[in-house]
C-alpha positions in Angstrom: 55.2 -125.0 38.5 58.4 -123.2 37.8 59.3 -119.9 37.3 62.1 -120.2 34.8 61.2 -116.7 32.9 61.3 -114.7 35.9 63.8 -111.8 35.5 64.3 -112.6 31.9 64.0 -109.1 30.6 66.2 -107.8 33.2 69.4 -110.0 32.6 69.2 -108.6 28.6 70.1 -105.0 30.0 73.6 -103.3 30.8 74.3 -104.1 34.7 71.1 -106.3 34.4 69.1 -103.0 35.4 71.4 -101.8 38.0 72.7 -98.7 37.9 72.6 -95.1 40.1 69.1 -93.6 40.7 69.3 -89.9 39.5 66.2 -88.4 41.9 67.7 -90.3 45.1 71.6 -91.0 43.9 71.4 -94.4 45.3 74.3 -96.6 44.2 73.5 -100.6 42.5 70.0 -100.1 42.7 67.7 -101.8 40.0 67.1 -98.4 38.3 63.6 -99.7 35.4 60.9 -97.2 36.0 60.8 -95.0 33.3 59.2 -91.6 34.5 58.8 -87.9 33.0 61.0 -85.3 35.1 61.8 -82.0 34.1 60.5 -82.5 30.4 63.2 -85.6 29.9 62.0 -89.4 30.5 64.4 -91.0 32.8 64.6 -94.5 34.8 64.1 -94.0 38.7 64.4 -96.8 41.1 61.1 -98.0 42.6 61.4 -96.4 46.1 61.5 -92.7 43.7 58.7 -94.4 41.7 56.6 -94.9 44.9 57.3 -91.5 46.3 56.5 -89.3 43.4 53.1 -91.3 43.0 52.0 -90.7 46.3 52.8 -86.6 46.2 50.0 -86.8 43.5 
């Protein structure tokens, strides 16, 4: 079977999700994770996802 949909939801957003991570300033990253930092809900990259999740 195909996977025609894959991605999808990604190629509707500006840059098609890229952009610059603001915990780890990476450049052209896919930047979708939306997570709660200093009081203000931000999108992190998944590498800053993974990270933060494991200092819990």
């Amino acid at each position: 079977m195909s996977k025609a949909h894959r991605g999808k939801g990604i190629k509707e957003l500006a840059n098609h999700g890229r952009g610059t991570c603001p915990v780890c300033n990476h450049e052209g990253v896919k930047v979708l994770y939306e997570q709660e930092i200093d009081g203000k809900k931000v999108k992190i990259c998944k590498i800053c996802k993974a990270t933060l999740a494991n200092k819990k």
